[in-house]
C-alpha positions in Angstrom: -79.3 16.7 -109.6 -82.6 18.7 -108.9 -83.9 17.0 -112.2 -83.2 13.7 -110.9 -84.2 14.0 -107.1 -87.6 16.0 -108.8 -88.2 12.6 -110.9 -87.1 9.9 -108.1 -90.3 11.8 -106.0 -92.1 10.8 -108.6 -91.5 7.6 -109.5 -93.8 5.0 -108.0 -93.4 3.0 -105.0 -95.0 -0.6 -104.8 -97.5 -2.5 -106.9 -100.3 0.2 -105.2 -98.4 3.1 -106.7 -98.1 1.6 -110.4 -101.6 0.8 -110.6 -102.8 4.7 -110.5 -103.7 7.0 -107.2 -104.8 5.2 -104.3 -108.6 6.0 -103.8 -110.1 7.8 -100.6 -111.5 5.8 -98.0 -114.3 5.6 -95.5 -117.5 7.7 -96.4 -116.0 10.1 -98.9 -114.8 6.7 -101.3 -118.1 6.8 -102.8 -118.9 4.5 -105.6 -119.1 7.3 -108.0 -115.7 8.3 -107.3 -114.4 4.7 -108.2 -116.5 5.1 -111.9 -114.3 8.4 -111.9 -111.1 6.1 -111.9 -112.2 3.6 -114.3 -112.9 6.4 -117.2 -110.1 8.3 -116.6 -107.6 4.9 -117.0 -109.9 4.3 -119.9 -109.5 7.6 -121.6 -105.4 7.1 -121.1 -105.9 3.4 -122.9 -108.2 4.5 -125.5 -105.5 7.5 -126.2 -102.6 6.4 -127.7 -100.9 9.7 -127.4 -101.8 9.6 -123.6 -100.3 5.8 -123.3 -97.0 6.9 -125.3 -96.7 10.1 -122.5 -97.2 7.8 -119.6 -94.7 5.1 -120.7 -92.4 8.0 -121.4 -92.9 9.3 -117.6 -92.7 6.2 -116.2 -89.2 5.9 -118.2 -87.6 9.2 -117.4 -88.7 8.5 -113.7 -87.0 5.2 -113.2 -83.8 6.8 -115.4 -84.0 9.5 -112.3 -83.7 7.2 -109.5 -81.4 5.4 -111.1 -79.1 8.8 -111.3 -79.6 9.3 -108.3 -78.3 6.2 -107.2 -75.6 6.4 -109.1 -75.0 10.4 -107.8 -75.7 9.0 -104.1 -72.8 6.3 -104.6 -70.2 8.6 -106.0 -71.0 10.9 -103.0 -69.9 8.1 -100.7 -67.4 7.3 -102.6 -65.8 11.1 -102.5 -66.3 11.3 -99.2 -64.5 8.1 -98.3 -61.6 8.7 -100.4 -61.5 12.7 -98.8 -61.4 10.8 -95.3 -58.3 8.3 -96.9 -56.9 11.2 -98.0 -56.8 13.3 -94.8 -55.6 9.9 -92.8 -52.7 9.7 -95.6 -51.6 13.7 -94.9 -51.4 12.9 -91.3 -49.6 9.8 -91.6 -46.7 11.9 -93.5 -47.0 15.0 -91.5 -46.2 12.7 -88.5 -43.4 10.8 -90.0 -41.9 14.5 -91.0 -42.4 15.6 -87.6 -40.5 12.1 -86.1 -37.6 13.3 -88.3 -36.9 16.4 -87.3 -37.8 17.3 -91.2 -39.3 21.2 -89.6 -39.2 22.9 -92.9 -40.8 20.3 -95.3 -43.5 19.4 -92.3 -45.0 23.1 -93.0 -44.6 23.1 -96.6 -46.8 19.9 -96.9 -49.2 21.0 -94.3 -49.5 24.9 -95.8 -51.3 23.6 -98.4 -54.0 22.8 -96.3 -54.2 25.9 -94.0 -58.3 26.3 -95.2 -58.9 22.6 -94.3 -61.4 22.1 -91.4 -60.1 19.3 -89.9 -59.2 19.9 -86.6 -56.2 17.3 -86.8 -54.6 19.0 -89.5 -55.1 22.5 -88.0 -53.4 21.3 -85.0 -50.3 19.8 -86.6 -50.3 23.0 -88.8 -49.7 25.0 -85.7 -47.2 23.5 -84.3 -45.3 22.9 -87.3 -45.8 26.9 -87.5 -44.6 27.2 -84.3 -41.4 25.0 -84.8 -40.6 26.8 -88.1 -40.7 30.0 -86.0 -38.2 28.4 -83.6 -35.7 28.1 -86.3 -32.1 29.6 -86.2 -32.5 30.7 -89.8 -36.0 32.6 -89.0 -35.9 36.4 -88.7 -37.4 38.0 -85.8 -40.0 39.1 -88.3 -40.9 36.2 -89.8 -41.2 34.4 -86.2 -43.3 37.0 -84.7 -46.1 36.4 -88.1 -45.2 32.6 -87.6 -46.3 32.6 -84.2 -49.6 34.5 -85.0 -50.8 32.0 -87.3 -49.4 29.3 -85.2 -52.4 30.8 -82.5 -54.9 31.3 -85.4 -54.5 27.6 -86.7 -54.8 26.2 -83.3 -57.7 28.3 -82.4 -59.6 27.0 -85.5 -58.7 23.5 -84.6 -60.2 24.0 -81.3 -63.6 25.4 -82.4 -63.5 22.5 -85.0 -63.0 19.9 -82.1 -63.1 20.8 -78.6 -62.7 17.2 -77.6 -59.3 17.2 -78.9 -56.6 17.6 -76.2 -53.7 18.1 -78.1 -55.9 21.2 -79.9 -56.5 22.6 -76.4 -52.4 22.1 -75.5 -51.6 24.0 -78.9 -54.0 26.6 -78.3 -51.9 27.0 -74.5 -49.1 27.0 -76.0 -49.5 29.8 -78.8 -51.2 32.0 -76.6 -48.2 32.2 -74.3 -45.9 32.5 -77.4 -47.7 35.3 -78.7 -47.7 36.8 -75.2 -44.2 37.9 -74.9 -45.1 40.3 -78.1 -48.1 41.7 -75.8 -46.0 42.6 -73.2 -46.7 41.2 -69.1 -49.9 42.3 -68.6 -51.5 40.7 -71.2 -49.0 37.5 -70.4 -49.8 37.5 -67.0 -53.9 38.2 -67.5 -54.0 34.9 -70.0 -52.2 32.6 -67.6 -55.4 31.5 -66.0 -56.6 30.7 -70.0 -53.2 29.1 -70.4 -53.7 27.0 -67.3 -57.1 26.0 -67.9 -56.6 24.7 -71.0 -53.0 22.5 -70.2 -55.7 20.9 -67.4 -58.4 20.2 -70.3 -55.6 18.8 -72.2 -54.5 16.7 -69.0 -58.0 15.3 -68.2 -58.7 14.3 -71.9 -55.3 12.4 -72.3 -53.5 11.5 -69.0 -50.6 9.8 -71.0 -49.8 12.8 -72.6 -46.7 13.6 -71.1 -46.0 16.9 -73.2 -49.1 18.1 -71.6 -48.1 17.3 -68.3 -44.9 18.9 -68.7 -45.8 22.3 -69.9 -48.2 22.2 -66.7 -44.8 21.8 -64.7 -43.7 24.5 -66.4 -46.7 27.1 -65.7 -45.6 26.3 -62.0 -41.9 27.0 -62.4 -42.6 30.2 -64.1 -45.0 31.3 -61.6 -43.1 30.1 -58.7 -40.2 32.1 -60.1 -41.8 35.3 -60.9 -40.1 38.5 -59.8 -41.6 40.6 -57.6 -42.6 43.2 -60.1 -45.0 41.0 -62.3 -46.7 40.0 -59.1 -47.2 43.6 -58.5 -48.9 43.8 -61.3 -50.6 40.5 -61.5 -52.0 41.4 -58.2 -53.4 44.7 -60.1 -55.4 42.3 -62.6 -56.2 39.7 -60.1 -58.4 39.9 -57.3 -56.4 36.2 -56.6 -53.3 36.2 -58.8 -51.7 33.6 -60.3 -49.2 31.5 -58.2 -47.2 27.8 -57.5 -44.1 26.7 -56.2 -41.4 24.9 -57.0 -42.8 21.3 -55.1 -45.2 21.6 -57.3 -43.7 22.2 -60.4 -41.3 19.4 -59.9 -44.4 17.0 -58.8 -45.5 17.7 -62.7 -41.9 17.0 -64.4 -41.5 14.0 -62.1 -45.2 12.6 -63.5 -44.5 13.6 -67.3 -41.0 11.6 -66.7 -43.1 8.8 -65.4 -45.6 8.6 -67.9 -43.0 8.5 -70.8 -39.5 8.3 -69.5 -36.5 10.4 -71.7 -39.7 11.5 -74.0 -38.1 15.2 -73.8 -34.8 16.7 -73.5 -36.1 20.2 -71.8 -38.1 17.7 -68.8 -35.1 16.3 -68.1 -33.3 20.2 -68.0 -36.0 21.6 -65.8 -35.9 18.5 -63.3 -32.4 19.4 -63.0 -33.3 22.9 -62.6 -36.2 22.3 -60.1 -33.8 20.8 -57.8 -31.2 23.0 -58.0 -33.9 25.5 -57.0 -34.9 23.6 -53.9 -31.0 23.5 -52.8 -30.7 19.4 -54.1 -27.3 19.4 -55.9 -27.2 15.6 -55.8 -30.4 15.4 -57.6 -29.8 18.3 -59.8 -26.4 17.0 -61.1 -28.5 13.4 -61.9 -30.9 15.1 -63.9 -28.8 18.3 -65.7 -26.6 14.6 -67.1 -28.9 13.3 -68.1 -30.2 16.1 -70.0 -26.7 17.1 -71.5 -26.1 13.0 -72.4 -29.8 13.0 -74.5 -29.5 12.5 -78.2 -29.8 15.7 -80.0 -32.7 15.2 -82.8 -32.9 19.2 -82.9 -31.6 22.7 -82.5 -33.8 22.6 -79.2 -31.8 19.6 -78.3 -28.6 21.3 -79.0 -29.4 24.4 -77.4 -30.6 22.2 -73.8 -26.8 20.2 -73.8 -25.4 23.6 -73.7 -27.3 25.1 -70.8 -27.2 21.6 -68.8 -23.4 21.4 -69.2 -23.1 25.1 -68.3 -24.8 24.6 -65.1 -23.0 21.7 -64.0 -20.1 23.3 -64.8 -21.5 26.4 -62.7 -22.0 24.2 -59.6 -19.6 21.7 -59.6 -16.6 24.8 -60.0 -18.2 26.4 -56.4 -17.7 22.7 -54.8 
């Protein structure tokens, strides 16, 4: 390749080039000078040895540029078919992920855990994450899973940090691995938590996941026990805080952006209310959560609880 690009420099360029050196101008072109040329292209036409050696150069030069053509194409061509390629993984990752398919989503996507792309990384840590969330997964296993979930979608987000579902991933495992950190450290990343479920937010508005797990930074904060805000008020000069209202204001716009797009928003809504003393409303939404398909062990798991709390309050009626 050095070769080549080393003989392309040389090759020459226009009908100016290929008839010799271009000669000086202004004062210092002197006639002398020109006499200069005219021996010196003599000398290489008298020679024939000299002639044989400049056909040669002239030979091996145009051979250069047309290798590195030929090099320059390829290059394209790699990279196009790298950028197919990439598409292609992400089209399959996302039809695995559709279908509920946890296990075989991270085995195709493991195989690219030193990629760069930032849309791979992504998908790589959630599909970490979910594998974590499996029945079958030791508490071992999870607790490494969730790790490298946080480590892919960190690289994601230094890869891309226009990419909103890199900065809801990047939320999302830092509060996972939280809860192996103990409360202070969960409690002194919620404003990193928060601030990046907002950048997610305001760089896709129709993401409804986003929007939900902002509702849910709310309920957890508006729930918090009176010992973590003792100690959140230790790390914060303002500590972290929300309501209820506001927590159902989120669940109510992730519902509106994609309706029935998640069995737990339809569990919290009914949760929310209950919270705010709303049976009627709770009972609407804990229904509708315990009627929704169940596409995974999440889904399972959130029919349970929603017919376990209607069952709660409709048994003190």
């Amino acid at each position: 390749m050095a070769l080549s690009l080393r003989l392309w420099r040389s090759l020459p360029l226009g009908r100016s080039a290929a008839l010799g050196p271009r000669l000086p101008t202004g004062a210092a072109g002197s006639r002398e000078q020109c006499v200069l040329w005219r021996l010196r292209g003599a000398e290489v036409i008298g020679n024939p040895g000299a002639f044989k050696r400049s056909l040669l150069f002239s030979a091996l030069s145009y051979l250069g540029f047309e290798a590195y053509q030929v090099i320059s194409q390829a290059a394209v061509v790699h990279a196009a078919a790298k950028v197919f390629r990439v598409e292609e993984i992400l089209e399959q990752a996302d039809y695995l992920y559709e279908s509920g398919e946890t296990e075989k989503l991270y085995q195709l996507l493991s195989q690219y855990k030193e990629s760069e792309d930032a849309e791979l990384l992504w998908r790589l840590a959630r599909a970490s994450r979910d594998k974590a969330q499996l029945s079958g997964t030791s508490e071992e296993e999870k607790k490494l899973l969730l790790y490298e979930a946080l480590e892919y979608a960190k690289r994601a987000l230094e890869k891309n940090e226009s990419s909103f579902a890199a900065h809801k991933w990047y939320a999302i495992c830092i509060s996972d691995v939280g809860d192996y950190e103990g409360i202070r450290a969960k409690i002194a990343n919620a404003y990193v938590i928060k601030e990046h479920f907002e950048k997610a937010i305001e760089l896709n508005p129709k993401d409804a996941t986003a929007i939900h797990l902002m509702g849910i930074w709310c309920y957890t904060f508006a729930e918090m026990p009176w010992y973590q805000r003792r100690i959140a008020k230790m790390l914060f000069a303002t500590p972290p805080s929300s309501t209820y209202e506001e927590a159902l204001g989120y669940f109510h716009r992730a519902e509106q952006v994609d309706p029935n797009f998640y069995s737990k928003n339809l569990l919290l809504l009914g949760k929310t209310y209950l919270k705010l003393h709303n049976k009627k409303l709770a009972a609407f939404w804990l229904t509708k959560a315990k009627d929704y398909p169940a596409h995974t062990e999440e889904d399972k798991q959130i029919q349970t609880e929603a017919a376990q709390l209607l069952t709660g309050f409709s048994d003190k009626n």
